[in-house]
C-alpha positions as CSV (number, residue, x, y, z in Angstrom):
1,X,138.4,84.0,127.6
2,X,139.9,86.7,129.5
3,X,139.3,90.8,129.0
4,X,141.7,93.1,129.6
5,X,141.5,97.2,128.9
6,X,144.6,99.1,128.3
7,X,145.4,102.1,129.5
8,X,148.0,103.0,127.3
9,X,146.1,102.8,124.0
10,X,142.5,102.9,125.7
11,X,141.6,100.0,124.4
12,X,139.5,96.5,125.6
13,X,141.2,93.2,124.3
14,X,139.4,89.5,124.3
15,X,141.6,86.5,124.6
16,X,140.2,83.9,122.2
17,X,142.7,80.9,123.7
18,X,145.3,81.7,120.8
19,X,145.9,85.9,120.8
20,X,144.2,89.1,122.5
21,X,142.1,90.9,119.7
22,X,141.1,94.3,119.9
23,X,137.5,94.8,120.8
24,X,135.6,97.7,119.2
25,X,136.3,100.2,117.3
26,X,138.7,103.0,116.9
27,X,138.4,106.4,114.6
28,X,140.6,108.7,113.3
29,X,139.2,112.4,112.4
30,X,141.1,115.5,110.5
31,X,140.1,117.9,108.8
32,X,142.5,119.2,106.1
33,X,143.0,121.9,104.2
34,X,143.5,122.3,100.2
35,X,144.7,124.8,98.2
36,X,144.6,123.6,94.7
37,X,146.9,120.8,95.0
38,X,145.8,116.9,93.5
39,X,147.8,114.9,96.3
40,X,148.1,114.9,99.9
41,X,149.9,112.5,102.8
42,X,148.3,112.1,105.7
43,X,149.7,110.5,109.0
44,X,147.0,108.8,110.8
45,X,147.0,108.0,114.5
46,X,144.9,105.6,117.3
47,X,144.6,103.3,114.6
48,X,146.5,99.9,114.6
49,X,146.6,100.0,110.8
50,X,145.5,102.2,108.6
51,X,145.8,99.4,105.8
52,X,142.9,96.9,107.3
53,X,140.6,100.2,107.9
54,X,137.7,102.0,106.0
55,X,138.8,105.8,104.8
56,X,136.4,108.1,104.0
57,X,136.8,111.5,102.5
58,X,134.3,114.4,103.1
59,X,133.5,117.6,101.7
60,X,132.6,120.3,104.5
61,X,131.4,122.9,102.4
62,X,128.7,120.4,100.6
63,X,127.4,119.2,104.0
64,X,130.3,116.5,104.2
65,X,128.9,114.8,100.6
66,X,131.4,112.1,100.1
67,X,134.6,112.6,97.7
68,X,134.9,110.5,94.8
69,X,138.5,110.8,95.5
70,X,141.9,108.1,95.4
71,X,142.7,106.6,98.5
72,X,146.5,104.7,99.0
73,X,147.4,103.7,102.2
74,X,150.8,103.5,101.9
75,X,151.9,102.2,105.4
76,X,150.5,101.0,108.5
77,X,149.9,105.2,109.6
78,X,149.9,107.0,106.6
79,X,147.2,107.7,103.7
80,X,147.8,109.3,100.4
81,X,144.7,110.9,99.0
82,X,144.4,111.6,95.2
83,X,142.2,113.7,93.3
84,X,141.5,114.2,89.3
85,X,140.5,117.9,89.9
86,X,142.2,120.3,92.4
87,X,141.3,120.7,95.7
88,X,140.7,123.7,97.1
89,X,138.7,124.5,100.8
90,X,138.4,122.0,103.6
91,X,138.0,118.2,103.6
92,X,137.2,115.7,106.7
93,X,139.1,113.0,106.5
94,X,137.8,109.9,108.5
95,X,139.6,106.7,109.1
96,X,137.7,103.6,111.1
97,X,139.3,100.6,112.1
């Protein structure tokens, strides 16, 4: 099949015969900031859809341990993550597709 690399979303696609398919991977990286709350919405970007991706949630001050946290994606961008206890410093949120 053919490749192709676009230069508006800087990615490499593979035509299979039936559809071009991203090749690769893309990442998403914030880090956020918490102030006691339980909830947060995030807006994720460079990511097709943040639905068919892996989320992780990290804690910077614990030399970025994982959360044991809730994560929703709620659309194709956004994320809604959810704790039991209140939040308070900053978290890196990473999203891989």
């Amino acid at each position: 099949g053919r490749m192709i690399y676009s230069t508006d979303n800087k990615k490499l696609y593979v035509d299979d015969g039936t559809q071009f398919n991203i090749m690769g991977v893309s990442k998403f990286t914030q880090d956020t900031v918490w102030a006691g709350q339980l909830t947060q919405t995030f807006t994720v970007t460079g990511i097709s859809d943040v639905r068919y991706a892996l989320v992780q949630f990290l804690d910077n001050a614990s030399n970025f341990e994982t959360m044991g946290i809730n994560v929703t994606r709620i659309s194709a961008t956004q994320v809604t993550i959810t704790s039991l206890v209140p939040l308070t410093g900053t978290y890196r949120l990473i999203v891989i597709e």
